[in-house]
C-alpha distance (Angstrom), angle and dihedral (degrees) to the residues before:
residue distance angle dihedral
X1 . . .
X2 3.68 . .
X3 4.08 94.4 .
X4 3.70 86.8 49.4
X5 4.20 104.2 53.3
X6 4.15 78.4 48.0
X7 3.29 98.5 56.6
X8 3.97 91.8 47.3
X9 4.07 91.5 49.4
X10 3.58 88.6 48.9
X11 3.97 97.4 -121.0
X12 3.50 113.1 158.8
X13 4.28 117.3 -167.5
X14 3.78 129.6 -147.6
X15 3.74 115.3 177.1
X16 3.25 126.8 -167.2
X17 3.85 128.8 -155.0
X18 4.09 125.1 -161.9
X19 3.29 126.8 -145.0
X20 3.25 120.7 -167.1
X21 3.75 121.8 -149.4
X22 3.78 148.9 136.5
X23 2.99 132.4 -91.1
X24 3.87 99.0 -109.4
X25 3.89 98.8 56.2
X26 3.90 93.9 89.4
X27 3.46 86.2 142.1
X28 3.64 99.9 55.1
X29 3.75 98.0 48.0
X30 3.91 89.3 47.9
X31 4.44 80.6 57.4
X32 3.07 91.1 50.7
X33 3.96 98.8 41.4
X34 4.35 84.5 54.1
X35 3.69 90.7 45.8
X36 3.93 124.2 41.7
X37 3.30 100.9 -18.1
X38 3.59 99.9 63.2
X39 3.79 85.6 74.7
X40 3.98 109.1 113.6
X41 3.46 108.1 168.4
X42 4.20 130.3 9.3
X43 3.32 122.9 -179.0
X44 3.76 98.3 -11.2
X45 4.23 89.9 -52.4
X46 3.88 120.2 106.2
X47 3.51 117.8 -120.6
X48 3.84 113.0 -161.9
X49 4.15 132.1 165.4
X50 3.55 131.0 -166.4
X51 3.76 131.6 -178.1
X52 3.38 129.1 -124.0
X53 3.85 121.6 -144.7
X54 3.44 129.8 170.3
X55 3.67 121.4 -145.6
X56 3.88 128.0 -62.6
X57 3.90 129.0 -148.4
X58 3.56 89.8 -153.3
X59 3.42 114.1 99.0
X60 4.37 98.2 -164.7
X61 4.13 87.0 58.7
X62 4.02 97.6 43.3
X63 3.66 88.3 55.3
X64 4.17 90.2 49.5
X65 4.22 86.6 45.7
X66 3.60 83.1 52.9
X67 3.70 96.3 47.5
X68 3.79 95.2 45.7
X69 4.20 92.8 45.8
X70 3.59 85.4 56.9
X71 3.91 89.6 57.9
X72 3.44 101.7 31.9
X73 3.97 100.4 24.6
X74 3.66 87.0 -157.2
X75 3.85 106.9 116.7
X76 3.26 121.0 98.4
X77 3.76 107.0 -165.9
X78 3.63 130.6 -157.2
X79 3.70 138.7 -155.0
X80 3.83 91.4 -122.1
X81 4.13 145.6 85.9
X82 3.39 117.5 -53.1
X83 3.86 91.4 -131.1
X84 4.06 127.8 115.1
X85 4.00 88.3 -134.3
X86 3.87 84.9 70.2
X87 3.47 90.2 55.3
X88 3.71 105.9 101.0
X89 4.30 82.3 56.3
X90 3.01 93.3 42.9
X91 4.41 88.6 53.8
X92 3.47 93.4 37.9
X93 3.87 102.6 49.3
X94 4.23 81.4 51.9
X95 3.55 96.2 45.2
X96 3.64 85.4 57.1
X97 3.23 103.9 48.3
X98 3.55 88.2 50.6
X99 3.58 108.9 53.8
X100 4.02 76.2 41.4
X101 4.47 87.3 63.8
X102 3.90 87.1 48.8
């Protein structure tokens, strides 16, 4: 019932879903890139994830995070720790910003 008044107001959807992570678990943001978030559209909504990283003071991994943005282009890095206790910051500083774009 829902699906169906959308469709006849013309509203489209596109959620987005963070993920925070750091900037050495490449291989756990590739899983979940193959698994659920290779999803792009379902049911005529978009689906789309991006990861957020804080900064690294490793030079060898900031070039990789720069390599895989460029083919994936879904990092979204901030000028912050790379720690999970700074996550809630890190969430609410882009949660502003984006109702802030709107």
């Amino acid at each position: 019932m829902f699906q169906v008044r959308c469709q006849f107001a013309g509203v489209t959807w596109h959620h987005v879903v963070f993920v925070k992570s750091t900037a050495g678990n490449y291989h756990r943001r590739e899983l979940l890139r193959r698994t659920w978030a290779v999803l792009g559209y379902v049911g005529g909504a978009r689906f789309d994830t991006v990861f957020l990283i804080g900064r690294t003071n490793e030079a060898g991994i900031q070039v990789l995070m720069d390599e895989e943005h460029q083919r994936y282009g879904d990092i979204l890095q901030y000028n912050g720790p790379d720690e999970y206790r700074c996550a809630v910051t890190a969430n609410y500083t882009y949660s502003m910003t984006a109702i802030t774009l709107i």
